[in-house]
C-alpha positions as CSV (number, residue, x, y, z in Angstrom):
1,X,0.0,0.0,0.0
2,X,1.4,3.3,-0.9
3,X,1.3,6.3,1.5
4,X,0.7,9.5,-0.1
5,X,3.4,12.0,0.3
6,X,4.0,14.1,3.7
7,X,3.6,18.1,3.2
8,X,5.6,20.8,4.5
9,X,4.9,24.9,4.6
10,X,8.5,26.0,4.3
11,X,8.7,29.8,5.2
12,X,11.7,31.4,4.0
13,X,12.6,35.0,2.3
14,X,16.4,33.8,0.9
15,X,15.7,31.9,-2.3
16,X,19.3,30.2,-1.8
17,X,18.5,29.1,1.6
18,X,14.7,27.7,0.6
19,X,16.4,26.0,-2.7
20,X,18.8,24.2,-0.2
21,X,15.9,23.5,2.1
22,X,13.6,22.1,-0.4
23,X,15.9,20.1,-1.9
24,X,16.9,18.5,1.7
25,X,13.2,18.2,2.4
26,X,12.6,16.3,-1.0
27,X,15.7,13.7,0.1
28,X,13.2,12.2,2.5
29,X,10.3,12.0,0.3
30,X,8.2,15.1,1.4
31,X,6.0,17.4,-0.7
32,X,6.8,21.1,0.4
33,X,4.9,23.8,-0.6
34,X,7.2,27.1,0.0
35,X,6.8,30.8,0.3
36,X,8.4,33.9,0.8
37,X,7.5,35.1,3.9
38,X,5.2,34.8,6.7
39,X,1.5,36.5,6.0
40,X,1.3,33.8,3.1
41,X,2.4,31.4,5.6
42,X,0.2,32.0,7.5
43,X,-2.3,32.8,5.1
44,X,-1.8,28.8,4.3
45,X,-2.1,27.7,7.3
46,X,-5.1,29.0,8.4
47,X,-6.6,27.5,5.1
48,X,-7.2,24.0,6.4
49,X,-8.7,22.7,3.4
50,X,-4.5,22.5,2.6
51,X,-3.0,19.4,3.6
52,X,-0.2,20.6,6.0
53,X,2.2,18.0,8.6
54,X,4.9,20.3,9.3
55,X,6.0,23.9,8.8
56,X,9.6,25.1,8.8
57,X,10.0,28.7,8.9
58,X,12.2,32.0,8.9
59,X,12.1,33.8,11.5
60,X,12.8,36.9,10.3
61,X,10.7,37.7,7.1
62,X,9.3,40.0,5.4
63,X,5.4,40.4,5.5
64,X,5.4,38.5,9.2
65,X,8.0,37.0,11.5
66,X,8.2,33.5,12.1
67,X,6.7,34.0,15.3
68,X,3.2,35.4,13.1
69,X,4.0,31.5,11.5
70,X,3.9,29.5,14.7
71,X,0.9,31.7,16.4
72,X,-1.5,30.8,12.5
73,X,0.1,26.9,13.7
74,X,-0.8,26.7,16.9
75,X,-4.5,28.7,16.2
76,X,-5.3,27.0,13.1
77,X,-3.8,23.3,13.1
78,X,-3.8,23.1,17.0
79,X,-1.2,22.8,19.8
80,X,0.4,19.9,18.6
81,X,0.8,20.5,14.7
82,X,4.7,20.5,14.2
83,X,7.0,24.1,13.8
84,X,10.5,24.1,13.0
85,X,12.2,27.6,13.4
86,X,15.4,28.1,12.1
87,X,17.2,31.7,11.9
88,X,20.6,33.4,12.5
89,X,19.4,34.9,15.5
90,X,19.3,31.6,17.2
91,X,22.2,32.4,19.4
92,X,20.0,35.3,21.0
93,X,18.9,33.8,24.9
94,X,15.4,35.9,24.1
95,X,14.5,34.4,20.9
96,X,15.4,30.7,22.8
97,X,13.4,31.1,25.5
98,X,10.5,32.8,23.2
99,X,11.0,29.5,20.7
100,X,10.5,27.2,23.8
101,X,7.8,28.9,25.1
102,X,6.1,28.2,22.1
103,X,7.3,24.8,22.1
104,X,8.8,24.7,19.2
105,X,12.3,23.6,17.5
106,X,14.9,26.4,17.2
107,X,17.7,25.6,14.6
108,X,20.6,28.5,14.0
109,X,21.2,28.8,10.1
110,X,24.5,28.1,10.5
111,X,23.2,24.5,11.6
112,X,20.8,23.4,9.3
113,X,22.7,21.2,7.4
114,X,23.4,18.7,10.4
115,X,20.0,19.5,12.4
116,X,17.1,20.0,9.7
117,X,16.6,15.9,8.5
118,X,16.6,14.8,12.0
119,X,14.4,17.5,13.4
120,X,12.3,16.6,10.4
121,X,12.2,13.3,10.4
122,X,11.7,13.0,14.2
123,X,8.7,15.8,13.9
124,X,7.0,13.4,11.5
125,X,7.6,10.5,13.1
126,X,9.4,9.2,10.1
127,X,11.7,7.0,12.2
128,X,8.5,5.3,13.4
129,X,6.7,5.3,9.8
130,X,6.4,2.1,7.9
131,X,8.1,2.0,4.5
132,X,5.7,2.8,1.8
């Protein structure tokens, strides 16, 4: 029996960083649907008729924060609907104890590349999944 596809909201302004995002997300299968910054993020998930299991945002962005990302989440797909934050102001106590408030996952930019797939894959439960 095949599974249909997983889908992401990625929410990221940089165009190289949400290539190199997308392209990392795709490695393990995923559908992502991306934008540029966080009101259409939002926008997206607040439309529930959109089949969303993660989102993965910015935090700084133009048109809304990442934070604006994670409040549409938490509102619209409920407390325990997956965020991943990652930004370069991840070294910043504030923004830390903000991110685990919110009780979310706070990745710095410069850590992506080692953190993103198992942040993702342990969000979806993919460790746990059965092969499709």
């Amino acid at each position: 029996m095949t599974r249909a596809p997983l889908t992401v909201l990625l929410a990221e302004d940089d165009p190289q960083y949400r290539a190199t995002i997308e392209r990392m997300l795709a490695q393990l299968g995923l559908l992502t649907v991306a934008v540029a910054n966080g009101k259409l993020a939002a926008d997206l998930l607040q439309d529930t008729s959109v089949e969303l299991h993660l989102a993965v945002t910015d935090m700084r962005m133009p048109g809304g924060s990442g934070w604006r990302v994670v409040e549409s989440a938490r509102r619209y797909r409920g407390a325990s609907f997956p965020v991943i934050m990652q930004s370069g102001e991840a070294t910043y106590s504030d923004v830390y104890r903000r991110a685990e408030e919110l009780d979310i996952l706070l990745i710095a930019k410069n850590d992506l590349r080692t953190l993103l797939i198992p942040a993702v894959r342990s969000a979806l439960g993919l460790d746990n999944r059965p092969p499709t």
